[in-house]
C-alpha angles and dihedrals in degrees: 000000000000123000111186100337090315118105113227124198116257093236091052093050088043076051095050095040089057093057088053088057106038100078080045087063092044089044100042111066083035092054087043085054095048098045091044085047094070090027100054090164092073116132116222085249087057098046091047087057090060096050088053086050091041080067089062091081089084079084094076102028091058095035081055088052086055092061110033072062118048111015113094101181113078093214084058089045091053095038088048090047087054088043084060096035085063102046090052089059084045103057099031091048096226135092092232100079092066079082106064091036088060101047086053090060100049084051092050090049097040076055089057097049094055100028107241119193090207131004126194090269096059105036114055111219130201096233098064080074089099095059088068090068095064089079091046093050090051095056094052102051096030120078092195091060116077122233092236083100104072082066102039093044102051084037094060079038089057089048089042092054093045093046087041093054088045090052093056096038082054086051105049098049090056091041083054092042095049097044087049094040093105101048100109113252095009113176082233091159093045095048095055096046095053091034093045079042093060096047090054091047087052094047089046098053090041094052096054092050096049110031095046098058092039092048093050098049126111108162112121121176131203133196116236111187123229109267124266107246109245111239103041101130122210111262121247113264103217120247118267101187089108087050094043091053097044087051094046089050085046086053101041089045088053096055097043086066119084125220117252098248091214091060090038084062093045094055084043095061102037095054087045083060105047089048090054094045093045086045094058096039083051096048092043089051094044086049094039107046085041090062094040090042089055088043091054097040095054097046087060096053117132106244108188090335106311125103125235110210154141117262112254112230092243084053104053116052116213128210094222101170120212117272112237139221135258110266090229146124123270122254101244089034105129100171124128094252088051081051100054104029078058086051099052095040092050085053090057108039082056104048100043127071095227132017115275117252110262087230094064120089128235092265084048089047095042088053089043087051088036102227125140136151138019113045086351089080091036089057089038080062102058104038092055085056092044085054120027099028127107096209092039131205114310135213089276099050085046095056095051099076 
């Protein structure tokens, strides 16, 4: 199959194809139960009709694809989100819809921005099985919800679990073709057909162990809560005429006072203030992220199948070296070489117009403070032994300075 002039493997569309469909099989039996919820008068004819509109919602979420894909320009990509905005509304019948649609199309956009390989629109997991037992739970404690819904709903988690197990067979093989692509006379087509073989035969056998009994069954359940014993009385509320007066008084008293007109003023301005300061942050941040946003969105953008895109920070590695610490004496360190490594630092730092570089040596700092002869090489002396010695200054040499 082609896509815009590039031609795509037919188990990577069927892959694409069942992302599209996976969030249709979550949404589906949760937008029945909804629907059935305010319209407890639906027939089970009826609320499998909605399941099988509830579908339907595979339209936005591949025209989205569409255009997380292939529009460059963010004002096409916005005027494309509130086409299929629309469209949803428009096949489902009800303005709220407007809502999920356009909450596809900011992920799909958010996707775009960062560059993600598969969403959670796109890639089925496992752990989205649970959602499938909302619609089973609400049919067991609602009475307004028919039962038809512990069948429907096990039944869309037995295809999910089967589409989700295909999604990820149809992963891994390419995942195999494309890290062996490069070994020299690789059976690359014959490794694919036995290996696309063996995931049908699973599915199959999986298949006709899961859909059968789900289809036959016909057991539905319904809670029925203990009853209520006859005779319990409703117990007193106490009397609240004291509390009500005492409020009213609190009230009448309030409003008898009048505001100080200086603080009045005060508040005024201040909150004229804040709202002028909050309108032009507002107005900066709407203008700002809009330009970066349109910047962003049009650095990521898919050019002849290779995407153009910032490294993430989990994808570069960077060399950071320690930072080390300063080679000096510790606060409360009293020993001779301390002493006299202090000594020969404060003579530096004072005699010099800038402190030295920590990469020069002491002959380099001594010529940068200009400072040479006299006590100066006494002082040379001792502080290369202070430093660099093994046996160190000692109490003498200390007492010298």
């Amino acid at each position: 199959m082609k896509i815009k002039g590039r031609r795509i493997p037919v188990r990577r569309f069927v892959c694409i194809v069942l992302g599209w469909l996976h969030g249709a099989l979550i949404f589906a039996p949760i937008y029945a139960g909804v629907v059935n919820f305010f319209n407890p008068d639906f027939s089970q004819a009826d609320i499998l009709l909605y399941h099988l509109r509830g579908m339907l919602v595979a339209v936005p979420v591949a025209l989205s694809w569409f255009a997380e894909r292939y529009l460059r320009n963010i004002v096409m990509y916005l005027i494309a989100s509130i086409s299929i905005s629309a469209l949803t509304v428009e096949i489902f019948d009800s303005w709220f819809m407007f809502i999920p649609a356009i909450i596809i199309c900011f992920f799909r956009f958010r996707n775009r921005l960062t560059g993600e390989t598969h969403s959670l629109l796109d890639f089925a997991v496992y752990l989205a099985l649970p959602l499938f037992l909302i619609p089973v739970l609400a049919s067991f404690f609602y009475a307004s919800i028919d039962r038809i819904y512990q069948v429907t709903a096990p039944f869309c988690a037995a295809l999910y679990f089967l589409l989700c197990f295909a999604q990820r067979g149809i992963a891994r093989i390419d995942e195999y073709i494309e890290m062996n692509r490069t070994i020299r006379n690789l059976p690359g087509r014959r490794i694919l057909l036995i290996a696309t073989a063996m995931l049908l035969i699973i599915l199959l056998i999986f298949a006709a162990i899961l859909l059968p009994p789900l289809l036959l069954n016909q057991s539905e359940y319904r809670y029925t809560p203990p009853p209520t014993p006859e005779g319990t009385a409703a117990t007193p509320q106490p009397s609240d005429t004291q509390q009500g007066d005492f409020e009213d008084n609190a009230w009448i008293s309030a409003l008898d006072s009048e505001p100080n007109p200086t603080l009045t003023f005060i508040f005024r301005l201040l909150e004229y203030i804040v709202l002028a300061a909050a309108s032009i942050g507002i107005v900066f941040g709407i203008v700002f992220g809009a330009l970066r946003l349109s910047r962003m969105f049009r650095q990521s953008f898919r050019d002849r199948g290779d995407l153009v895109e910032n490294l993430q920070d989990d994808k570069v590695e960077t060399v950071r070296e320690k930072r080390q610490a300063r080679d000096r004496p510790r606060f409360f360190d009293r020993s001779p070489n301390a002493i006299v490594r202090r000594r020969y630092r404060r003579t530096i730092l004072r005699a010099a117009k800038e402190p030295p570089q920590p990469w020069m040596s002491p002959a380099e700092a001594e010529a940068h403070a200009r400072l040479a002869g006299g006590d100066m090489d006494r002082l040379h002396d001792l502080y290369e032994k202070a430093r660099y010695s093994a046996d160190g200054c000692s109490r003498q040499d200390a007492a010298r300075l």
